[in-house]
N, C-alpha and C positions, 0 to 999 in steps of 0.2 A: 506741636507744629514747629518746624523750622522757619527762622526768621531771616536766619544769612542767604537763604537763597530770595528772597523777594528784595533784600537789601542789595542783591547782585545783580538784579535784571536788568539795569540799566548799562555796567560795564557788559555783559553778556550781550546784550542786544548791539552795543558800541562794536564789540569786537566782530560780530558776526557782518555787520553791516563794511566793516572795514575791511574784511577778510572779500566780501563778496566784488566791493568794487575793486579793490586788488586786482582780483581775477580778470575782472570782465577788460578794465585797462590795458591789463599786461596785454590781450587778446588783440584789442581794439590797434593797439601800439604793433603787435607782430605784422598784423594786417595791414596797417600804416606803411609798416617800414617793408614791406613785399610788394607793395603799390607804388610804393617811391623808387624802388629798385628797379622794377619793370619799366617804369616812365624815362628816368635816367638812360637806359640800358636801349632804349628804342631811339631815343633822341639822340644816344650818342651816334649808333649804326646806322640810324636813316639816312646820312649823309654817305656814309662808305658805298650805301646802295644804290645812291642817286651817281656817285662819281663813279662805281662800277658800269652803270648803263652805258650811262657820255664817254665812258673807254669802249665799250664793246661798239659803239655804234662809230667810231671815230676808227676803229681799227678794221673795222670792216668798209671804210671809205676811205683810206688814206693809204698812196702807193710806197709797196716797200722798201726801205733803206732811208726815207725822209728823213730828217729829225726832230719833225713832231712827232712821225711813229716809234722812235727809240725813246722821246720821252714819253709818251701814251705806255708802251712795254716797262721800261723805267717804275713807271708810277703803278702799273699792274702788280708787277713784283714786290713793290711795298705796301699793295693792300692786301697781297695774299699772305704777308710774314706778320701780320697783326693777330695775335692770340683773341679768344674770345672765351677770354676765362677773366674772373674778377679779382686779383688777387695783384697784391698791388705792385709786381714789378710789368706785371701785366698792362696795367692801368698807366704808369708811365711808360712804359714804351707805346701805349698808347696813343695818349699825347705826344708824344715824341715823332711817331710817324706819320699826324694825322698834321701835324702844322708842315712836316713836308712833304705829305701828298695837297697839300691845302695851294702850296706853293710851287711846284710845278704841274700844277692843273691849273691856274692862271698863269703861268706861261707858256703853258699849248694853247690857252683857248685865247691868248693873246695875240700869239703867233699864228694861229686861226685867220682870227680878225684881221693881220696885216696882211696874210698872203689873200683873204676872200676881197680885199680891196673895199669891204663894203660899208653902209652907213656905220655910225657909231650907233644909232639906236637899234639897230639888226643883229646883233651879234650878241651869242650869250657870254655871259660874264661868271667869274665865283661868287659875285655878290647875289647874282641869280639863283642858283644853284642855293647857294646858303637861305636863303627867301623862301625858296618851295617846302627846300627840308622844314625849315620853321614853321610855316603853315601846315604841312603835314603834322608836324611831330609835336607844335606847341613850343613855346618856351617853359624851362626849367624855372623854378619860382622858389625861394628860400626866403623865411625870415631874416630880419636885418635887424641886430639889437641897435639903437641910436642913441639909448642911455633916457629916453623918457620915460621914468620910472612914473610920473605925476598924471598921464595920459592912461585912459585903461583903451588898449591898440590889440588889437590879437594878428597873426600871421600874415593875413592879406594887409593889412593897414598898410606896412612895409615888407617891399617885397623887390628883390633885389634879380636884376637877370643874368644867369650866366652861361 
């Protein structure tokens, strides 16, 4: 009778048990991180979509040569040069064209407002627009390390918006 295999069943059973959640992790983690990507990826473009509407319906009411309509054209041309790939020269000109579509779509929709003569609470706003997106799309939520090692906190405890 062999005795080093009843001696081993212990590491054996360790290793297979360690092997197995391995596995299952690694899985759990890919799926994670393709959930996290898609959620990102929505939330960034749901705005692109909301400020594409408010141009198409702003160009179809606004007579030609004004110059809201040159910035409404303006700001078209810079959402149609936005890549929709993820790679990260992409990703910053991303950013880069979205804080200045950000910003001359509040000064049309400002210039709106002054030429409609109308109340201040009648009149939409970016902050509006930023408001619905969020509702639609959620906000984005990331751990936040804070350094409280003494506290057992997991993800949601702190959660940081950005």
């Amino acid at each position: 009778m062999d005795t080093d295999y009843l001696l081993n069943l212990e590491q054996q059973f360790y290793q297979e048990g360690y092997e197995q959640g391995s596995g299952e992790k690694a899985r759990e983690n890919y799926i994670e991180g393709k959930q996290f990507g898609l959620q990102v990826g929505f939330q960034r473009f749901v705005i692109l979509g909301q400020i594409q509407g408010i141009l198409e319906v702003l160009k179809s009411s606004l007579v030609d040569g004004s110059n809201i309509l040159k910035n409404v054209e303006s700001i078209d041309r810079l959402l149609a040069e936005i890549e929709m790939s993820n790679d990260d020269a992409a990703v910053a000109e991303y950013e880069s064209r979205i804080v200045k579509v950000r910003n001359k779509l509040r000064n049309v929709l400002l210039s709106l407002h002054r030429q409609s003569g109308s109340a201040s609470g009648d009149s939409l706003t970016l902050e509006d627009v930023e408001e619905a997106c969020t509702k639609v799309a959620g906000q984005l939520k990331a751990y936040v390390d804070e350094g409280n090692e003494e506290e057992d906190v997991n993800g949601q405890d702190h959660a940081m918006e950005w």
